[in-house]
C-alpha positions, -999 to +999 in steps of 0.1 A: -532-202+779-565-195+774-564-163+790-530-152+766-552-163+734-574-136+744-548-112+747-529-124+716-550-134+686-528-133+658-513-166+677-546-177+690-544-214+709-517-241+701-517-276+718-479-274+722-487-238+750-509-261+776-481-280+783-456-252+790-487-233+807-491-266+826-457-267+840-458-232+850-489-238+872-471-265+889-442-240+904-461-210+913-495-190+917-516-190+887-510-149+879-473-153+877-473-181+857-494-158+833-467-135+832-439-159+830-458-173+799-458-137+784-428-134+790-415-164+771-435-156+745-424-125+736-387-127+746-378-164+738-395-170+703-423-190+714-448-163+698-433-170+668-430-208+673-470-210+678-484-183+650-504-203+631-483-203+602-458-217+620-426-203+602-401-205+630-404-240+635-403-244+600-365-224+603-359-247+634-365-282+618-343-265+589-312-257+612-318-294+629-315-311+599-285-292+584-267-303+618-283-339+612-261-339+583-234-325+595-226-347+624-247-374+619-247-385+578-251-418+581-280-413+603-291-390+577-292-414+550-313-434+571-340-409+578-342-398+540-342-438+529-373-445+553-393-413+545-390-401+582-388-367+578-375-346+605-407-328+616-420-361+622-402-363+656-386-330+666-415-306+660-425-313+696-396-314+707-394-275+700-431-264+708-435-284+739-392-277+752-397-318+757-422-321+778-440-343+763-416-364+755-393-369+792-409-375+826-411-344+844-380-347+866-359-346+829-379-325+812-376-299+840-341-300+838-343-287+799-366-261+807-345-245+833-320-243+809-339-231+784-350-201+806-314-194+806-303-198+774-334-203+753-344-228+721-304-236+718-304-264+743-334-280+723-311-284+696-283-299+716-307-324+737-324-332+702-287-341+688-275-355+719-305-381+721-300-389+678-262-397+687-269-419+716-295-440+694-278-442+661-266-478+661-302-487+670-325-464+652-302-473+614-314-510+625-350-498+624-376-494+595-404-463+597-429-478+622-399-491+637-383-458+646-417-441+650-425-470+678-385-464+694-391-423+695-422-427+717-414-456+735-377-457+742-359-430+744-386-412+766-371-435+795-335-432+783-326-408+811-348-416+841-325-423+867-297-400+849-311-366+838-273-350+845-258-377+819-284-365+793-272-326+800-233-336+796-240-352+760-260-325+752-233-295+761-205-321+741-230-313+710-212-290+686-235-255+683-228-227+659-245-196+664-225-177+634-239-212+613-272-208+629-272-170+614-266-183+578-290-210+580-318-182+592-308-163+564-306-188+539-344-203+551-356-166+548-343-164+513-356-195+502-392-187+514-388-154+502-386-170+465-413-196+470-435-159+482-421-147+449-432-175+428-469-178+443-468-141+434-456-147+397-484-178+390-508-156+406-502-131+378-497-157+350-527-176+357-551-151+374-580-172+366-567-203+382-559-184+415-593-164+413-609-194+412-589-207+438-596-175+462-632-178+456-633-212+466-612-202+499-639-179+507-665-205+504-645-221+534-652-214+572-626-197+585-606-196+604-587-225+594-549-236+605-526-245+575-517-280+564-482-277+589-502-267+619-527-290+618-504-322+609-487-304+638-516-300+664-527-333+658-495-352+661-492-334+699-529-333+705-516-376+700-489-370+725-510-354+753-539-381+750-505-406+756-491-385+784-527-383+804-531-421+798-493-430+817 
């Protein structure tokens, strides 16, 4: 991954890549697994997953929750009650394809689907593991939930990986619903561009001020997102090397 930073610096180095690079050095020679990891990148939104302003996982937590709400209200009304916002617990669920969060036997199991059918089964395994813990995770507080997502449902599937695969594929998916949600997202950040744009003329002296102080800065530095982001999976690997 290192090596792919080099080569692509508008994406640079995201924690969420060393797993998948990981992975790919376990199954073959360390040059193919270079081009593999190209490959993913560029052809199965990854690139766009780790840029640093990481807008496409913005879009996917979008989509996730609109299906959250869709099949799962009650749930739902849960998460919104106990501030546990979706990112929380399905951003790396979508930058690392689960592997951080399932042994390897499981988690290899959603990654070669993924190579088939790309980021589409991380939304039915995400769904598929929320509807199998309902009942338990309404009974739960914050910390409580927070404590059942790392320690729980990790473990949920050990000894059944195909069980985990057939409640994922019972998930309903709609690409045409997908489409409108990308759209909508791109509209609504669109607007949010529009009115940064708008204060920036209205209050030039407050955003001058601002810029100046920007520059004052080192760069470069990751947004807010990323770096809630980074640190939440840089969490995750400390956790996995420690197992």
């Amino acid at each position: 991954f290192q090596a792919y930073s080099l080569v692509d610096r508008e994406v640079g180095y995201c924690q969420g890549s060393a797993f998948i690079v990981g992975l790919l050095l376990m199954q073959m020679p360390e040059e193919e697994a270079f081009c593999v990891f190209v490959r993913l990148m560029q052809e199965y939104r990854l690139r766009e997953l780790f840029k640093p302003s990481m807008a496409e996982l913005g879009l996917c937590i979008y989509q996730f929750e609109y299906m959250l709400q869709e099949q799962l209200p009650e749930l739902n009304i849960h998460f919104r009650s106990q501030s546990f916002l979706t990112s929380m617990y399905a951003s790396s669920w979508f930058l690392t394809l689960f592997l951080t969060t399932f042994p390897l036997p499981v988690a290899t199991r959603v990654f070669d689907i993924f190579m088939y059918e790309g980021l589409e089964i991380v939304f039915r395994v995400g769904m598929a593991l929320l509807q199998f813990n309902q009942a338990e995770l309404i009974q739960l507080d914050m910390e409580g939930m927070s404590q059942f997502f790392q320690k729980v449902i990790p473990h949920q599937f050990d000894s059944c990986p195909d069980k985990l695969i057939l409640k994922a594929y019972q998930v309903k998916y709609n690409p045409k619903k997908m489409k409108r949600l990308e759209k909508e997202y791109a509209a609504i950040k669109n607007k949010e561009m529009e009115e940064q744009i708008e204060i920036k003329v209205s209050f030039p002296s407050i955003t001058d001020a601002s810029d100046a102080a920007s520059r004052l800065i080192p760069s470069p530095i990751l947004p807010p997102q990323r770096l809630r982001t980074e640190n939440r999976l840089l969490k995750q690997r400390i956790e996995t090397l420690e197992k």
